[in-house]
VMD Tcl script that draws the C-alpha trace (Angstrom):
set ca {
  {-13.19 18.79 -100.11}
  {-15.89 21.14 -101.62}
  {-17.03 18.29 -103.70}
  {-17.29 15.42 -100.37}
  {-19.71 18.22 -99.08}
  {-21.75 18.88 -101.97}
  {-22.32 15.35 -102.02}
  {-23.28 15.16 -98.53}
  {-25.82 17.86 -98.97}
  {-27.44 15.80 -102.01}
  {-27.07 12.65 -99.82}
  {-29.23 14.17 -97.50}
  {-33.05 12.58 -97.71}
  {-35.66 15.37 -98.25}
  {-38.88 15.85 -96.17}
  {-41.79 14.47 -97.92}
  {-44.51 17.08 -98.18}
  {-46.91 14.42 -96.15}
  {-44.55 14.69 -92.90}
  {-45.08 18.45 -92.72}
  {-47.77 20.00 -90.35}
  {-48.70 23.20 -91.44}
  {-49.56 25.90 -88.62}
  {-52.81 26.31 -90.19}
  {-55.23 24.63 -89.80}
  {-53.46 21.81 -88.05}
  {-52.13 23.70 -85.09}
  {-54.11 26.56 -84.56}
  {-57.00 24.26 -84.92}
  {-56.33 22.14 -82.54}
  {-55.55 25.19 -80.35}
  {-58.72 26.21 -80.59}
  {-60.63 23.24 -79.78}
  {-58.13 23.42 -76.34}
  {-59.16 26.96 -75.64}
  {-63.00 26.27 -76.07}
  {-63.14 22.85 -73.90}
  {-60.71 24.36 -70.86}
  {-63.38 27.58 -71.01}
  {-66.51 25.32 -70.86}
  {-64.67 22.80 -68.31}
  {-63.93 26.41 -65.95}
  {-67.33 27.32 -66.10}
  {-68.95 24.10 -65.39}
  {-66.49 23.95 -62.35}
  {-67.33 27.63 -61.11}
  {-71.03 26.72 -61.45}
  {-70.77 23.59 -59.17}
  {-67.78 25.12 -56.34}
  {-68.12 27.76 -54.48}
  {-64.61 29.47 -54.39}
  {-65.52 33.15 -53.77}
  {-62.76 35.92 -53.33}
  {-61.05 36.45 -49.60}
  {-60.59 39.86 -48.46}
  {-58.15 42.34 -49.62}
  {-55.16 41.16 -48.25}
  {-53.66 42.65 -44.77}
  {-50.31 42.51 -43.77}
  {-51.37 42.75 -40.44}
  {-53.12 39.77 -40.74}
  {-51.86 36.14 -41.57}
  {-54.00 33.46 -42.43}
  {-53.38 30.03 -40.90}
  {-52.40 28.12 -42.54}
  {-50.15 30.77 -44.76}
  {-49.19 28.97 -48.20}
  {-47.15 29.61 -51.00}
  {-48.35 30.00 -54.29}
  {-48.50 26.27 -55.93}
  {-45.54 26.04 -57.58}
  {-43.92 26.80 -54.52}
  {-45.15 24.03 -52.12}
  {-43.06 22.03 -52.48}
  {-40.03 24.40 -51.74}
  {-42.59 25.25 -48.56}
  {-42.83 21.56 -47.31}
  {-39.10 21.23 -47.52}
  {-38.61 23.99 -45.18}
  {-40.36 21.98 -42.77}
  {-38.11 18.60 -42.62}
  {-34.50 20.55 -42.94}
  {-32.29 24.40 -42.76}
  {-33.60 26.75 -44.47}
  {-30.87 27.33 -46.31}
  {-30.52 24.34 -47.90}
  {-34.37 24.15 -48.70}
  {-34.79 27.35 -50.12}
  {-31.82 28.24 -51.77}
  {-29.27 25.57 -52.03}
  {-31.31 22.73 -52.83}
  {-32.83 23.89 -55.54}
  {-30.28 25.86 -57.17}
  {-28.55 21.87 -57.34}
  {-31.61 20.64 -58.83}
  {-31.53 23.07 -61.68}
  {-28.11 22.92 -62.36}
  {-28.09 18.93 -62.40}
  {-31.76 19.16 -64.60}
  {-29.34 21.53 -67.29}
  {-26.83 19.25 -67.23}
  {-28.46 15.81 -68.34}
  {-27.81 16.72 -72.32}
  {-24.29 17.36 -71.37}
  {-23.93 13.72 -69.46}
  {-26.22 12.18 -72.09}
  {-24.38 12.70 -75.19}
  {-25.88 9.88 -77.21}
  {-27.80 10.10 -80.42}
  {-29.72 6.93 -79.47}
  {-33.23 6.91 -79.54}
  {-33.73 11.10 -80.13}
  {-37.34 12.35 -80.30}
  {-38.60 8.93 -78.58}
  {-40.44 8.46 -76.05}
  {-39.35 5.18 -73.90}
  {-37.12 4.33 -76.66}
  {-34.69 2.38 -74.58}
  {-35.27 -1.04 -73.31}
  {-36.71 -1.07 -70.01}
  {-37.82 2.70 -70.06}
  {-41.28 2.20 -69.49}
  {-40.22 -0.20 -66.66}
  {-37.56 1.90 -64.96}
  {-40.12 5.07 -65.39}
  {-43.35 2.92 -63.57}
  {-40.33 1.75 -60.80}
  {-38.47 5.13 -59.83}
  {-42.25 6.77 -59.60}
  {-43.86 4.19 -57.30}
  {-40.79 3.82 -55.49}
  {-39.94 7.85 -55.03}
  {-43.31 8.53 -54.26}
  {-43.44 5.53 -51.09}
  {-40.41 7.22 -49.96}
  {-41.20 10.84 -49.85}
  {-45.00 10.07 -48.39}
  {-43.22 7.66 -45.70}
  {-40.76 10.47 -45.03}
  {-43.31 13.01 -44.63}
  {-45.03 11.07 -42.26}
  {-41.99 10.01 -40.50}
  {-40.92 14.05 -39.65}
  {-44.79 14.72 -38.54}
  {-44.57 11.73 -35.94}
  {-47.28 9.87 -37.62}
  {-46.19 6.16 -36.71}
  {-45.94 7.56 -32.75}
  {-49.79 8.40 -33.19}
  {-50.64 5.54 -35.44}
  {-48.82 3.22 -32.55}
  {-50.29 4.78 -29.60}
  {-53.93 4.83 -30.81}
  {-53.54 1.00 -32.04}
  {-52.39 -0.17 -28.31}
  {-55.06 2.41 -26.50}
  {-57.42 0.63 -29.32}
  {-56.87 -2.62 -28.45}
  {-56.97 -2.62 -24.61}
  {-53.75 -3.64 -23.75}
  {-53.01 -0.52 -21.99}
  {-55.50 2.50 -22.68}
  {-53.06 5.25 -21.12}
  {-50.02 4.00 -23.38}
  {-47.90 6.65 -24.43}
  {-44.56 6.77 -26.57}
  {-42.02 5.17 -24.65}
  {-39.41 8.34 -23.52}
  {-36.38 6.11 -24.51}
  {-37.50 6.32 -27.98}
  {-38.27 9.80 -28.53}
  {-34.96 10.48 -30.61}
  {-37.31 8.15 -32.84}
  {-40.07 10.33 -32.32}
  {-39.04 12.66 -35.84}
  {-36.06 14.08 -37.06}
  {-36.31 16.48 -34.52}
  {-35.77 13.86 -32.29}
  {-32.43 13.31 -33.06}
  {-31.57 16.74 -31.46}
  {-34.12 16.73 -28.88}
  {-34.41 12.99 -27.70}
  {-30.89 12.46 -27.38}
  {-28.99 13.29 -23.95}
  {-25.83 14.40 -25.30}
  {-24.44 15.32 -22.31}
  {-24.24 12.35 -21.41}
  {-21.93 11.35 -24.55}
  {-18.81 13.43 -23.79}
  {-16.20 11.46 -22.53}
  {-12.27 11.86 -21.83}
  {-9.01 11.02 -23.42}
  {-5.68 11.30 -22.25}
  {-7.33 13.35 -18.90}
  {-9.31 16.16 -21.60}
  {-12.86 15.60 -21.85}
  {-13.87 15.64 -25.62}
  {-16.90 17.43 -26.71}
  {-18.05 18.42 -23.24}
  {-21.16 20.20 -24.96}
  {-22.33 18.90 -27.50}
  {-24.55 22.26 -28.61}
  {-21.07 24.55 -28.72}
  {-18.29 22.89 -29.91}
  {-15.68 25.61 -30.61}
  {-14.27 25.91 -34.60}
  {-12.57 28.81 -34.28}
  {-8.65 29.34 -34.32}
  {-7.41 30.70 -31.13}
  {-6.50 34.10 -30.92}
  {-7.87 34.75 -34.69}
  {-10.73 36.49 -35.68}
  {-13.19 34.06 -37.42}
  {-16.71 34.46 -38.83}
  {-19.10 34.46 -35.92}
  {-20.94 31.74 -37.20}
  {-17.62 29.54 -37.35}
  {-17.12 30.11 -33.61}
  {-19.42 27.81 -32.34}
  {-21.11 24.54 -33.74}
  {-24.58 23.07 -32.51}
  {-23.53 19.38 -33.78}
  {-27.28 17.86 -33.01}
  {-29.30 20.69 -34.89}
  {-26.26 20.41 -37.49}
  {-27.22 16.04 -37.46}
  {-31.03 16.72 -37.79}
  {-31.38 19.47 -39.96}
  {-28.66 19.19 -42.25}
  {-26.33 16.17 -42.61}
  {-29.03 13.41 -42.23}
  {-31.48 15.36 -44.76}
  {-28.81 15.93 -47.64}
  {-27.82 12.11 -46.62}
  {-30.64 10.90 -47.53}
  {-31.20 13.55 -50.40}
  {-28.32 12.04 -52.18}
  {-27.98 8.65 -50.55}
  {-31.79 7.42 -51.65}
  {-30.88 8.37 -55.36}
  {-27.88 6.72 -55.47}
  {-29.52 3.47 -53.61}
  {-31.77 3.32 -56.29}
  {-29.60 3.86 -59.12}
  {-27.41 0.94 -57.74}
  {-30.63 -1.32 -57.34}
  {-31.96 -0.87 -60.22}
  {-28.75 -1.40 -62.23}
  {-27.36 -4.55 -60.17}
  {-30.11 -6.40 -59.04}
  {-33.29 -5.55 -61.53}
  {-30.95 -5.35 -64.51}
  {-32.76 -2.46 -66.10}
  {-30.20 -0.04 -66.79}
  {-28.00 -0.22 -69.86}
  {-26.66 3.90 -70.53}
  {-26.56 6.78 -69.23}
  {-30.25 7.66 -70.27}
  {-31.62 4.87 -68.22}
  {-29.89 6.42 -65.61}
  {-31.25 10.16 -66.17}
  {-34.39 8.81 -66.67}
  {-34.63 7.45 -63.18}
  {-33.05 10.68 -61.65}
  {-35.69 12.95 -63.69}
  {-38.80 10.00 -62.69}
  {-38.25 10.02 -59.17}
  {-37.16 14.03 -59.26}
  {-40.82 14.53 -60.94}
  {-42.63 12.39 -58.19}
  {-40.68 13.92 -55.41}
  {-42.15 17.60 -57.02}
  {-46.02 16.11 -57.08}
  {-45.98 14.59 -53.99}
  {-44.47 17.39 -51.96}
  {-46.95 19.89 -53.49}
  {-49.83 17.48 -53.28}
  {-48.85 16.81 -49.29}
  {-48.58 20.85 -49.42}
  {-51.59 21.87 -51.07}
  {-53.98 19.50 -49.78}
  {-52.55 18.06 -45.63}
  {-50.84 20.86 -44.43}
  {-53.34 22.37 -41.69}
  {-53.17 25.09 -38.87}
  {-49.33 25.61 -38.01}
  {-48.05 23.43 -41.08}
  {-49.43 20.38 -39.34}
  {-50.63 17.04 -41.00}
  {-54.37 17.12 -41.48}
  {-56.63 15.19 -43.58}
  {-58.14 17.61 -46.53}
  {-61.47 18.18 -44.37}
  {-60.40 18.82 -41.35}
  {-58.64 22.06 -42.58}
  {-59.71 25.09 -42.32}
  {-58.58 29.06 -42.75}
  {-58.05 30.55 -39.34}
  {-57.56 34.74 -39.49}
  {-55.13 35.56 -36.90}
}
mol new
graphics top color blue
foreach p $ca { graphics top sphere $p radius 0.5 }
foreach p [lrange $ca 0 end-1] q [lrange $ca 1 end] { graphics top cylinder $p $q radius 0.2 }
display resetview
């Protein structure tokens, strides 16, 4: 036994002295040459934009808009489109836990230390970008009622009818929000067997009889519970999952389990810019969708 690992050991190819990088000069040099150009690229920048400092802050006073720090925006912009408690807490805590577990699902020795080493990597990495990125933009522009805007200036634009407004009938259309606002649902209860089922909509009881239950079991507001929850986390796990499937069956480009993490992570890491781009740079006065220039710092 002793001698099977000895021999391993000696079996074991030694580093040539050529693929070592020594930390100097190699690395600290190379450091150094970062350091200088990101010092001459800041001042060039501070010499041509004018970015001087705000006032000491006052809690008395909020800016509007009020953002989060950068790395944050994107955690801000989700607030906007679902429950708070799923953006801010639950939500990501699933996203870090799935992130940590990709070495754990990925267990192969494959291709380690490549980059794109599989097959179609480069393709499936272009794909799940463009194609996470169209779907988060159109999203974001679906929840700020862009398309109602976009359609009513197009008709008003083209004479048909210059007062046209979005039809009523479609206003659970409208945003997500509309799914809990442009819906009668009192007019969706109906009866069976002489008791009418889910006569409101906005209460419907979950608590036991005659127990004592958590107050927020007691009653359930099923279209706020449709908008901002179940159809967000739907489509939070359903698009993935879509284009997992797509990819796999009809494009052909997935052949492990590292094709498949690399899509996830892609279209996780587009998802990320986007949402902090849309934050940083189109979020205006009350969180609203502005172009870039038309925003602008109001103290309240």
């Amino acid at each position: 036994m002793v001698s099977q690992v000895l021999t391993a050991v000696r079996a074991r190819p030694r580093r040539e002295r050529e693929e070592e990088v020594l930390v100097w000069p190699d690395l600290v040099f190379i450091e150094f040459i970062s350091a200088i150009i990101f010092t001459i690229a800041l001042l060039v920048l501070s010499a041509f934009i004018n970015a001087p400092l705000l006032d000491r802050a006052d809690p008395n006073t909020t800016p509007n808009p009020s953002k989060a720090p950068w790395y944050f925006l994107n955690l801000q912009e989700l607030l906007l489109h679902m429950e708070p408690a799923w953006a801010g807490v639950i939500v990501p805590t699933i996203a870090l836990i799935l992130l940590g577990a990709i070495p754990y699902w990925d267990r192969s020795n494959a291709g380690q230390g490549k980059w794109f080493a599989s097959k179609d990597s480069i393709k499936i990495t272009v794909w799940a970008f463009c194609i996470a990125s169209l779907l988060t933009i159109w999203l974001i522009l679906y929840d700020g009622a862009k398309h109602v805007e976009w359609t009513e200036d197009i008709i008003r634009g083209t004479g048909l009818n210059s007062d046209f407004t979005w039809p009523t009938w479609l206003d659970w259309a409208r945003n997500l929000r509309g799914l809990d606002t442009g819906i009668n649902w009192d007019d969706l209860s109906f009866s069976l067997g002489g008791f009418t089922i889910f006569q409101d909509w906005r209460a419907i009881p979950l608590g036991i009889p005659g127990t004592t239950t958590d107050p927020w079991l007691l009653n359930l507001n099923f279209p706020s519970f449709l908008s901002q929850q179940v159809v967000p986390v739907a489509t939070m796990v359903g698009l993935p999952l879509l284009l997992v499937g797509f990819t796999k069956r009809k494009l052909g480009w997935i052949h492990s389990r590292r094709d498949i993490a690399l899509l996830v992570f892609t279209g996780f890491i587009a998802v990320f810019i986007v949402t902090t781009a849309v934050g940083q740079f189109f979020r205006g006065q009350g969180q609203e969708l502005r172009p870039p220039w038309d925003i602008v710092v109001v103290e309240e």
